[in-house]
N, C-alpha and C positions, 0 to 999 in steps of 0.2 A: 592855194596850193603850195605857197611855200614858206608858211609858217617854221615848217620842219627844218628851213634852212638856217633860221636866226641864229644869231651869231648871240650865248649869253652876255652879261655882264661879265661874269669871271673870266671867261676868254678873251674880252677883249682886249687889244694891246694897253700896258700900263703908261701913263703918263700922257697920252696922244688923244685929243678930242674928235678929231677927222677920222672918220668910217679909213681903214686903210684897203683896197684892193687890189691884188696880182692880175694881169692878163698875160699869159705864156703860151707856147707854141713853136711849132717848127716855122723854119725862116720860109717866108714867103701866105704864109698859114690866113693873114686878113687881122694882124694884131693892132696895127697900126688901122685900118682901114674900121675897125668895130669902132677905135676909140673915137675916130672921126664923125661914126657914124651912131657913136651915142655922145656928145657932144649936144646935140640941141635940142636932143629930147632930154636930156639932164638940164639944161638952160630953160625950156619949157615949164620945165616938174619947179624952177626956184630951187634946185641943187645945185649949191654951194662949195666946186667944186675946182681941182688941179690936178697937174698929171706930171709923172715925174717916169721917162723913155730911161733904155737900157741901148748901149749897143755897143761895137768890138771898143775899137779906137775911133770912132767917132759920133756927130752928133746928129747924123742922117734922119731920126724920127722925130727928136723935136724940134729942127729945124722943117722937115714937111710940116709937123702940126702947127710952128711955129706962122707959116707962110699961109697957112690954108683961111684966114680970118676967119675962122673958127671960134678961136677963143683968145684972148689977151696973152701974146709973146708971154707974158711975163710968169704966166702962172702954168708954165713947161718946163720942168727944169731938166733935165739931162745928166746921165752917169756914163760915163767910158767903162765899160768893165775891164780892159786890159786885158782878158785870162776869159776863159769859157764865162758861158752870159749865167749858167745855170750857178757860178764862185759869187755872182755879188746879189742873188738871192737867195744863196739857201745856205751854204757854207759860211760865207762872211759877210751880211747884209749890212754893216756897217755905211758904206758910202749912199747907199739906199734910205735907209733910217735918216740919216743924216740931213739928204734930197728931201723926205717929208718934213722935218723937225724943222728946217729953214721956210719950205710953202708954208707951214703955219705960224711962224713967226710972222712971214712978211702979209699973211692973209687969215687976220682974226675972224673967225666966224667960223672958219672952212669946213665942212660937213663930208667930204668925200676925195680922197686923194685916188686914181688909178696908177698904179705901177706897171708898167709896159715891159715887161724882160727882151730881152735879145732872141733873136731866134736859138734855136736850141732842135733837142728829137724828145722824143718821147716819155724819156727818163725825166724832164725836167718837173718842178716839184718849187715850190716857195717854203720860206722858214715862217712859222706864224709868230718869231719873234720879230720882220717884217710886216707881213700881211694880215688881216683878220678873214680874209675870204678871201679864194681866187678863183678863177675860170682858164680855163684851157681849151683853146683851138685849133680844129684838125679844119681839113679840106677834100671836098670830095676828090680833087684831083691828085690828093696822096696815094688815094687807092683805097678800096671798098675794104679791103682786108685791116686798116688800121684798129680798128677796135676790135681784134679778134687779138691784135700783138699783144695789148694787156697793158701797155705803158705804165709804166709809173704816174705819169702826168695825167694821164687820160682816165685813170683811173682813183686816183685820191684827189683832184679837183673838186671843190662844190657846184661848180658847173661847168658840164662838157656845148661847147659853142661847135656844130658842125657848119662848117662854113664854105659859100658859092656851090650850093645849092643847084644851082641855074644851069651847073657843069657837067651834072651827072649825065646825060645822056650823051654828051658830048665828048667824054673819056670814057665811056665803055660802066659805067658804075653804076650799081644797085642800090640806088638810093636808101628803098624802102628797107633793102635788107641791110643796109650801111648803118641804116638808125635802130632798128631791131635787134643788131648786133649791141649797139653801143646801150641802148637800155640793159641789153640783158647783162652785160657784163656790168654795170656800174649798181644795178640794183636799183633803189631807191632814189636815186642823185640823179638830178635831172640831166634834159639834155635839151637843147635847142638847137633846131635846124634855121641857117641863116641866110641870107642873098643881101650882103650888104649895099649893094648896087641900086637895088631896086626898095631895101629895106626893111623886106620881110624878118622876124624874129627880133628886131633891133628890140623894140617895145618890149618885149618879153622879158629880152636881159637887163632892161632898168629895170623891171617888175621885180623882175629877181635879186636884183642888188638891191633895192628898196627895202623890198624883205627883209633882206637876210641882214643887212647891217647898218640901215637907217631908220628900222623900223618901222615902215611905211604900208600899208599895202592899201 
């Protein structure tokens, strides 16, 4: 099923051997919390992989991921954006590029890099001179109505992550119609409903990065 998503040869970033991936999102959204929780199912699959966080002025997420023995401190590297999170990947991805350009310097092999943005709203959006693929994560407890707003983010991502799943009856949300909503407005571009707690959809979304830019399926 998502052959559709592959990411060509001519798209893909020039001079970069590592699959490159965005994950963005409102703050609080489960960005940090997916990465965690596909961490060992990528270790599982023998993906070849690093992560390179986004945050204000500090280094708050890859120090959690740093801590969580997950995965080797070393292959986390961290950016401060100084300035809104959505400036250092989409406007001037420079310090980001950079973040990747050195994980694969210090780690020949490397097949999959994730880029973690900073929390942000809805507008937020990656540069594919950045990223070759990214995902975008909403939460049911934003409110049932977010995929009716249209976002920029929610809507040109190659995959929409709806996340904590497990909340909906618990903030008043319609689940069914939450995801219904979110198909019909993206069309064809998937969507995954997630519980990262328990771990539901986790598998789906390496299914789908596999796809789309490791070529795997």
């Amino acid at each position: 099923m998502f052959h559709a998503l592959r990411v060509s040869d001519n798209e893909a970033r020039d001079g970069a051997s590592a699959a490159r991936v965005g994950i963005g999102g409102p703050v609080g959204s489960g960005k940090t919390a997916l990465i965690e929780a596909l961490i060992p199912v990528l270790q599982r699959r023998n993906i070849d992989f690093a992560v390179v966080t986004n945050d204000l002025v500090t280094k708050e997420d890859a120090e959690r991921l740093r801590r969580s023995g997950l995965i080797d401190p070393a292959r986390v590297s961290a950016v401060e954006a100084g300035a809104c999170p959505h400036t250092v990947i989409r406007e001037d991805p420079t310090l980001n590029i950079a973040a990747g350009d050195e994980l694969e310097a210090r780690f020949p092999g490397l097949e999959l890099i994730l880029f973690e943005s900073g929390g942000d709203n809805l507008a937020s959006t990656f540069s594919l001179d950045l990223v070759d693929w990214w995902i975008f994560v909403i939460d049911v407890a934003g409110g049932d109505d977010i995929p009716r707003k249209r976002g920029p983010g929610l809507l040109r991502c190659d995959l929409l992550v709806v996340n904590k799943v497990d909340l909906a009856p618990h903030v008043g949300v319609d689940l069914d119609r939450m995801l219904a909503d979110a198909r019909q407005v993206r069309g064809t571009k998937p969507v995954i409903p997630t519980n990262l707690k328990s771990g539901v959809g986790v598998e789906a979304v390496v299914d789908a990065i596999s796809a789309a830019v490791l070529f795997r399926v």
